[in-house]
N, C-alpha and C positions, 0 to 999 in steps of 0.2 A: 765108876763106870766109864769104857772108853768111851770117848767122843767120837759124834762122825758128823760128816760133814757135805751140802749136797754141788755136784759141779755140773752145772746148767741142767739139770734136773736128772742129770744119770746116776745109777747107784753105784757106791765102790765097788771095786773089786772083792773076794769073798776073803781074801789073806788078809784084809786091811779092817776088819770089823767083826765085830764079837757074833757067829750066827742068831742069836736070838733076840740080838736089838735090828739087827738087818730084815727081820722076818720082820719084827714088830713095823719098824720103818714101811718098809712092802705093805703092809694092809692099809696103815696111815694115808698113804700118798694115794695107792686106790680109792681110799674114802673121800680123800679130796679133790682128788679125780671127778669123781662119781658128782662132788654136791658143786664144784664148778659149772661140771658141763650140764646140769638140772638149772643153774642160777642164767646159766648164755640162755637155753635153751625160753625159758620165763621170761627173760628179757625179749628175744626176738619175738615172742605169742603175745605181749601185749599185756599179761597177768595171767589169769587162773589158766590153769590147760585145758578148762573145757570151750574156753575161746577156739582153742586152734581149730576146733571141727566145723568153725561159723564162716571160717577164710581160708584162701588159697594157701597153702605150704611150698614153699620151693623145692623143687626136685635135688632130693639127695643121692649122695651115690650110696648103693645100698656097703652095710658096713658087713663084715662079717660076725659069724655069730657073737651076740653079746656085744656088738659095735668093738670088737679090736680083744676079747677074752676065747683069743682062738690059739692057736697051735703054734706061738711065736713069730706069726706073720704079721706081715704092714697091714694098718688099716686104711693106707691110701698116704694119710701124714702123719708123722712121726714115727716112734718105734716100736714097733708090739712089745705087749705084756708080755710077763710070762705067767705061764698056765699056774693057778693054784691049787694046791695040794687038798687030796681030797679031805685028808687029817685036820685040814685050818677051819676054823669055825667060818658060816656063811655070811657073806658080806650083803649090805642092803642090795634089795633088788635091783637088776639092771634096768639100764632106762628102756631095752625094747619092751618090758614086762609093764613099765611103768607108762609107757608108750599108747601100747594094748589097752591100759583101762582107762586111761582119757579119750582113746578114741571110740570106746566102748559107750563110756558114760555122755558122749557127744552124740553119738548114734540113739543116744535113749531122750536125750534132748532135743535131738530133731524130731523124732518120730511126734514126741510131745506138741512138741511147733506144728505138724502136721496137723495130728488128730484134735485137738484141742477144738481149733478153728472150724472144722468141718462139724463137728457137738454143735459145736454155738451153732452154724449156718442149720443144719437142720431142724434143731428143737424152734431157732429163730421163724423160719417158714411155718413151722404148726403152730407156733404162738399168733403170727398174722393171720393166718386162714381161720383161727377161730376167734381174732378182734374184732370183725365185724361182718358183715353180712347178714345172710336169710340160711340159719338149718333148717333141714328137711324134718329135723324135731325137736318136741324135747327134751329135756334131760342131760345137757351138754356136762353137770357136775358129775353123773353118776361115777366115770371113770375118773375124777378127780382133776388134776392138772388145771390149766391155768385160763384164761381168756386175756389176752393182752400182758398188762402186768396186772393182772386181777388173780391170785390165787383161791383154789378151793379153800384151804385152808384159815382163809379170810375171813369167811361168812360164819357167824352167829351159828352153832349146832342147832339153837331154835328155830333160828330161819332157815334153815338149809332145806329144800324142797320148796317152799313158798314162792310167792311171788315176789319175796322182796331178793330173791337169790337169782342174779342175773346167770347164774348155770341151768336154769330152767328156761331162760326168754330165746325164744326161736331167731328174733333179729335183737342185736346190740350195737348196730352200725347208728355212730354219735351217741349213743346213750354215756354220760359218767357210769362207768360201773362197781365204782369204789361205794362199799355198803356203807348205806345209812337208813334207820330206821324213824327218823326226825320227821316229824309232821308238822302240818299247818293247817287249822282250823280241821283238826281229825283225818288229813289227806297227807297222805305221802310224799313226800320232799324227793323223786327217784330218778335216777337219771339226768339230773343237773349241771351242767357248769357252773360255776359261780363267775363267770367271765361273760361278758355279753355288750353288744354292741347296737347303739341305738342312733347311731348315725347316715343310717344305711337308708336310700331314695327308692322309693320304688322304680320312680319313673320323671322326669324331668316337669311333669304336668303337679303333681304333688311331694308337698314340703317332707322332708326326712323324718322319722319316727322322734326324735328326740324336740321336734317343732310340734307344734298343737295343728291338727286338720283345721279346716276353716267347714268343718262340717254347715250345710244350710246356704251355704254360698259358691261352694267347690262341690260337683256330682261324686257319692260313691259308685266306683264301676269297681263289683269284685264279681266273685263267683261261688257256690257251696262244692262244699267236698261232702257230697252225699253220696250214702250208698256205702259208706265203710266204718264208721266207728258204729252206724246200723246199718244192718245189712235189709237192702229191697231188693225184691226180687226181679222186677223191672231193668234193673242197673246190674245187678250180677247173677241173672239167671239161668248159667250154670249150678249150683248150689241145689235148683232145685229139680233142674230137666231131670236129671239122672235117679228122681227117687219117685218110685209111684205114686199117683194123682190120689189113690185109694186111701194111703196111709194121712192124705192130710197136714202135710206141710206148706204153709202158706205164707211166714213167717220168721223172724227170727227166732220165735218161743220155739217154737214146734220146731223147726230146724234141730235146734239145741236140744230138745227132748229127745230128738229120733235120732241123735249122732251119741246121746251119752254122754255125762261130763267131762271124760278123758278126750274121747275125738272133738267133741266141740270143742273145749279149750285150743286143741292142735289146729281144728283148721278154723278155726275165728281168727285166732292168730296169725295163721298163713295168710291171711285174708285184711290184714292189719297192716302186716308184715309190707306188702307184696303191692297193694291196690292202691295205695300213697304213699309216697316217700319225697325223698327232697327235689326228686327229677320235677315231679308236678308242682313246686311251689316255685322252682325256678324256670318252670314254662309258665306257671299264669304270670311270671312280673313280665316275660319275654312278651306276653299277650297286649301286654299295655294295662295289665289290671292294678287293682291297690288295696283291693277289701279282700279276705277270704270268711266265709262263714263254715262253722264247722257245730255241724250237729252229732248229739251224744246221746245216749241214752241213760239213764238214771245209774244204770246197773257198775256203770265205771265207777261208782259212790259208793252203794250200797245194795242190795237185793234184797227182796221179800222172800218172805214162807211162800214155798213151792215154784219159786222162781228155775226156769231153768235157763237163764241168761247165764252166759260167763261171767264170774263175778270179778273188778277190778283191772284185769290186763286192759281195756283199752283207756285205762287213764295216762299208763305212762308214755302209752301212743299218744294223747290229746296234749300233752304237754311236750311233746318232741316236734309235733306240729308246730306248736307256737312260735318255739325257738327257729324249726326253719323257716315261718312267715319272720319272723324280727331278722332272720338272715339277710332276706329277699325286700326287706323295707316295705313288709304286707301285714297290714294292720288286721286285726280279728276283731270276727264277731262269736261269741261262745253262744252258742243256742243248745239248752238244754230240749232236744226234739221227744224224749219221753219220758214220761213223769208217771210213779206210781199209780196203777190201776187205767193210766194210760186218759188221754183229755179229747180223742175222737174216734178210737176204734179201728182205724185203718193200719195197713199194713206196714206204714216208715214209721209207726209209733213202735215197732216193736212187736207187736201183739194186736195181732187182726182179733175185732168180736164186739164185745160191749166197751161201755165206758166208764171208769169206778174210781173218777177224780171228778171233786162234788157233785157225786150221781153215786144211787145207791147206798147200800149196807156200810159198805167201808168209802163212802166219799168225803167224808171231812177226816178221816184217818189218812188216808192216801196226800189231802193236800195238806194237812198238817207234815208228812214226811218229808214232802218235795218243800216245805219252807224249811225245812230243818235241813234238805240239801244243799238249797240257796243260801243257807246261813255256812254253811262250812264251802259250799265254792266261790262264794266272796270274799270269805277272809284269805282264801287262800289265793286268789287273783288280787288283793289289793296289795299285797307286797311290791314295793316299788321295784322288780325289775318287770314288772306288769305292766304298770302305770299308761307306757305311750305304746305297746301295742294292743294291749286287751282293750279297747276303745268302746267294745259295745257288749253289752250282757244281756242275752235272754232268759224271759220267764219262763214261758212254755209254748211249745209250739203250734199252732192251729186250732187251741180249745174248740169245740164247736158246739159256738152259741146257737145254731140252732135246734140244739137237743138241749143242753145245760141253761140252769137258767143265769142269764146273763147278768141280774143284779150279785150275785153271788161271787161271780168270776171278776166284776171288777170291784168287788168289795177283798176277795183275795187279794187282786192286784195289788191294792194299795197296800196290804200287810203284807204281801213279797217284796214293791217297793221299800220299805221302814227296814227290814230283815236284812235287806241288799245295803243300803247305806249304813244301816250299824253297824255293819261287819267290816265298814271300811271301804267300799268300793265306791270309784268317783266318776268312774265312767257313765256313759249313757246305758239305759234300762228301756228294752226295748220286750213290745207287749205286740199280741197277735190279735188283729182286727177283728178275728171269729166268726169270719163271713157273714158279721153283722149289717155290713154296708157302712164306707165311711162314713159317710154323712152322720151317721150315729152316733159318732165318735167326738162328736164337737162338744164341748165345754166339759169332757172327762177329765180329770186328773189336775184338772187345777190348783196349782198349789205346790206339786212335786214336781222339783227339778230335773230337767234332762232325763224326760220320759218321749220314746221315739214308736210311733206306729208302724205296723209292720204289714206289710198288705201284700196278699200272692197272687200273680196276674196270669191268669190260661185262656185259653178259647174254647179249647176242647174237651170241658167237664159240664159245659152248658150245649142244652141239645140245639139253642139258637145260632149258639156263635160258632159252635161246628161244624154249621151248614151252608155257611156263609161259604161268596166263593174264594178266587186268592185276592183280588184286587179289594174287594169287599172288607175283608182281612186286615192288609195294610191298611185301609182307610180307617177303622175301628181301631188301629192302635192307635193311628196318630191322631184319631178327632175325639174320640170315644174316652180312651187312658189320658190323652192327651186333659182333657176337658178335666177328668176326675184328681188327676195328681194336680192338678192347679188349682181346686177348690180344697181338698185335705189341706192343703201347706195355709194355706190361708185359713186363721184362727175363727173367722167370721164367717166362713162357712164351711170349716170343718175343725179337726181337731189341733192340728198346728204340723208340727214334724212328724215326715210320713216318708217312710223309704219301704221299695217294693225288694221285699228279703227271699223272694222265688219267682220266677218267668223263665221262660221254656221259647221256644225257635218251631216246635213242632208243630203243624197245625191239624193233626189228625192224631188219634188215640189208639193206634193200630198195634203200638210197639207191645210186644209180647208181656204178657203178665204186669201192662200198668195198671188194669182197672183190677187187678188180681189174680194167682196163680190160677190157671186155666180158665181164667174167664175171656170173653170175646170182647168185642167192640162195639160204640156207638155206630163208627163209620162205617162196619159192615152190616149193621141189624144182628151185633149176635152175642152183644151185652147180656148175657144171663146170671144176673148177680146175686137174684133173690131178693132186689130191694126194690120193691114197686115204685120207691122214687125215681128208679134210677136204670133200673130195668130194662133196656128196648127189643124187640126186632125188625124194628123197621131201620132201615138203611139213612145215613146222616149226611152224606154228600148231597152236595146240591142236584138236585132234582132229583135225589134217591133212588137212582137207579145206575145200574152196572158198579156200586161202589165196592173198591178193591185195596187191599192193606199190600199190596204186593209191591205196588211202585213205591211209598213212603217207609218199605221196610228194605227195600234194595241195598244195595252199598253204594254210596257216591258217586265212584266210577261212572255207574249207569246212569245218573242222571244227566237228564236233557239241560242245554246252556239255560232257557227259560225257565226251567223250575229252578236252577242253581240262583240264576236271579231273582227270581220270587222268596224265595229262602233266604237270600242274605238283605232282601228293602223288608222282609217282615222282621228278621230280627233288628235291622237297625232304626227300622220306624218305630218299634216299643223302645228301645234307647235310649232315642232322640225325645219320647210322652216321659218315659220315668226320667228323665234328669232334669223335669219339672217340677221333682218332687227332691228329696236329697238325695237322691241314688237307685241303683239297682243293683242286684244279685244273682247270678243265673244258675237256674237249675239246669246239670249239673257237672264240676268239671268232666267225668269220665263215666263212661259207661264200659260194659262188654262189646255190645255190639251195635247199641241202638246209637245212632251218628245223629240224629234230631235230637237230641238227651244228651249232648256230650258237646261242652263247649273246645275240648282238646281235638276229638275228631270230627269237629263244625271248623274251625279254624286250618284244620290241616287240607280238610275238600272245600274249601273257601269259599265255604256256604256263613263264615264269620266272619268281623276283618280282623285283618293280620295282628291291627292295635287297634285298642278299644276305644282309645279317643283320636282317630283318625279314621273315619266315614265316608262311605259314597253317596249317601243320602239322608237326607233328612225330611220332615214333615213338609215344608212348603215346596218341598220339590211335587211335579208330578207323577202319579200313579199310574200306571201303564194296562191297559184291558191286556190280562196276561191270556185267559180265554183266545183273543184274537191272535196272538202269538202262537196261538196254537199247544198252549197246555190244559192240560185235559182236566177239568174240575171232578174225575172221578180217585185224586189220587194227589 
């Protein structure tokens, strides 16, 4: 075969070389044409060619068609091809073709880089808007999807609809909602951290939770959160304005009967949800407080045949509680306020009527139940990260010894006591006076440790003391409570540790549906309650006449500087008597609308002080003829 040979990369002439190695030559040198300028071209991009679409390109000079496989013309530099025969077999693609799907496959990769981002940023906004907060219902699972990083898919097919399926819970703001079905002494283990912090101060006046209170030496100043894990009417009556007098709701039974298990569950909830949260626990530490008492009802445990109580939701509210008081450096008191068959009849027990906790057909059933409560809510509050804020445990709320008989009730006592420390709990065991009179109270319970009297202090459920004037008033907190919390504390003339766990600012009983839904008042003469104990229509203001619920039901605004003063020496003159004793508790932080019942909006019209242990007055100060100031003793 001849040989040929290349001079500076031109091809011989056609008389000097065999035609069909010269052809073969010609496709060759194309080829390598072709895989040079693809090797520069890799080189300048950096690697792959779908880089090139991420970065600027230098402006080239466009080439002719096929970059220089045109018509024997310059491509700018060097020599044009010449055109190939359509007869030659086809050569690898050109680089504009190869050009074309890089910059193709670059455009399909931005697009990606695009939409990608904007997926995540959306689905991300609906996954936040349903990690926490208050829905307007429930059933957040039925459409499936997610809460937070919480999948539907998560939850137990068994559980799914229950209460243990946080796609049902109207509010999830702070709950864990990673499922667990794990119990402790029979109670649900729900909505947990396992993370928690017990070094937190309420107030620079008392020691941090992780320190022991120096209870008996140091004043409890807390507050209840009443009115929401049971609903009274008094405190949120809305609930019942809006439903006719005729059909008989007075109540939370009845409430719940006349809404149906569907809506009562919805709006107890909302009601759960909405009326405490973490705002109010980081206002009462802002208060100057350090105790919170939080009363429950049985039914967050367990319910009876023909209960129509919600059954369970607000346990996992009572334990989300806790953890924002341990937030706030606010130690608890757990007061179970209603106990099977109910321990007095009235209306914050749940169930206005009789009483059928040992009383009656089913009275030692009923208190047999409630020790079988207290045996599963002790063991489940002695779990050490309880220890230093559950500090105090109640039996039951207000028994009243003066129907029940009273050797009976503290013959319970003591086998709720035994019940309570076997199960584990170390705290103090705090038991209800039963408007026995303290004095009654002395040499009880001897022998049981860190057992605490619990005594509720008002003016205006006795026809004397609500008749009294304002100055009159003040003088009976300080001389009167004052006298009494100094004989209980003292074991020699009463029963030993004694803290008053309800007192009130009010000095009239006007506020709408305290005495019961659409009942009247003492202060008017228009008590008509059906109980010839208690019954009046003679008018309770001093000197009984012109008395009117209209100035004590006002909004704050309206009142006169004198009454706002009378208002804020009678609340701090009971203060200054109970912290004669270990403490106080005030009924209660919040109301709807009654501002004399609400320690949040008693503080905000500064008819409270601003902090609870800083006072304008105390008992040896003098008491002012508020009369002569010119406030009007019909109101």
């Amino acid at each position: 075969m001849t040989k040929y040979a290349y001079s500076h990369g031109r091809i011989p002439s056609d008389d000097s070389v065999d035609p069909v190695a010269a052809e073969k030559h010609k496709r060759r040198r194309r080829e390598r044409d072709l895989e040079r300028g693809e090797s520069r071209r890799h080189h300048r991009r950096g690697g792959a060619g779908g880089e090139d679409g991420d970065r600027p390109r230098r402006k080239r000079r466009r080439r002719s068609v096929a970059a220089g496989y045109g018509d024997g013309g310059h491509s700018g530099r060097g020599e044009g091809r010449p055109r190939r025969s359509r007869s030659q077999s086809a050569p690898p693609p050109p680089p504009e073709k190869r050009r074309r799907r890089w910059i193709l496959l670059g455009l399909i990769i931005l697009l990606l880089i695009i939409l990608i981002p904007v997926g995540v940023l959306v689905v991300g906004k609906k996954k936040d808007a349903a990690s926490g907060g208050i829905d307007e219902g429930l059933g957040k699972g039925e459409k499936g999807g997610s809460i937070g990083d919480i999948d539907a898919s998560s939850i137990p097919s068994e559980y799914k609809g229950t209460y243990y399926d946080p796609f049902t819970w109207i509010d999830t703001q702070d709950f864990n909602l990673t499922f667990t079905d794990r119990k402790v002494g029979g109670l649900p283990v729900m909505g947990l951290w396992d993370d928690y912090d017990d070094s937190v101060q309420a107030n620079e006046n008392v020691p941090p939770l992780d320190q022991e209170f120096p209870y008996g030496t140091k004043p409890i100043r807390g507050v209840n959160l009443g009115g929401w894990l049971i609903i009274e009417p008094f405190i949120t009556p809305s609930f019942f304005d809006k439903i006719d007098s005729k059909l008989g709701v007075v109540d939370e039974f009845t409430l719940s009967k006349h809404l149906g298990p569907t809506n009562a569950a919805k709006t107890v909830e909302q009601h759960y949800a909405n009326f405490i949260n973490e705002s109010a626990f980081r206002e009462i530490k802002e208060a100057g407080l350090d105790h919170v008492r939080i009363p429950f009802g049985y039914w967050a445990v367990m319910t009876l045949d023909g209960d129509s109580f919600v059954p369970m939701i607000s346990w996992r509210y009572l334990l989300r509680a806790v953890e924002y008081a341990r937030k706030y450096g606010l130690r608890v008191k757990l007061d179970l306020h209603s106990v099977p068959g109910g321990a007095n009849g009235w209306n914050h027990s749940g169930r206005l009527g009789k009483i059928g906790w040992l009383n009656g057909t089913d009275g030692d059933s009923n208190a047999q139940k409630t020790l079988d409560i207290h045996n599963q809510l002790a063991t489940f509050f002695s779990q050490p990260r309880y220890k230093n804020v559950v500090t105090m445990y109640g039996l039951v709320n207000e028994p009243k010894m003066i129907i029940l008989d009273a050797g009976r009730v503290v013959e319970w006592t003591v086998k709720a006591h035994g019940v309570v420390r076997k199960a584990g709990y170390r705290g103090y065991i705090i038991f209800g006076d039963g408007f026995r009179g303290l004095e009654n109270w002395k040499g009880e319970f001897r022998g049981l440790d860190k057992m605490l009297l619990d005594v509720h202090q008002y003016v205006i459920f006795n026809n004397e003391q609500i008749s009294a004037t304002h100055s009159a008033k003040v003088k009976f907190a300080c001389e009167g409570w004052g006298r009494q919390m100094a004989q209980s504390v003292d074991t020699s003339t009463g029963f030993g540790p004694t803290v008053v766990g309800e007192w009130g600012q009010a000095e009239t009983d006007c506020t709408p549906h305290l005495n019961n839904v659409g009942i009247g008042s003492r202060w008017e003469g228009t008590l008509n309650s059906g109980d010839p104990l208690s019954q009046t229509n003679v008018p309770s203001c001093p000197g009984g006449k012109g008395c009117s619920c209209e100035g004590a039901n006002a909004s704050p605004s309206t009142y006169s500087k004198t009454y706002k003063n009378f208002l804020l020496m009678f609340a701090e003159a009971q203060m200054d008597s109970f912290e004669k004793s270990w403490g106080w508790l005030y009924w209660t932080w919040d109301t709807e609308a009654a501002t004399q019942w609400s320690y949040k909006k008693g503080r905000a019209a500064g008819i409270l002080p601003n902090k609870a242990y800083t006072r304008s007055f105390k008992c040896s100060d003098t008491i002012p003829d508020f009369a002569s100031e010119g406030l009007p003793e019909t109101y």
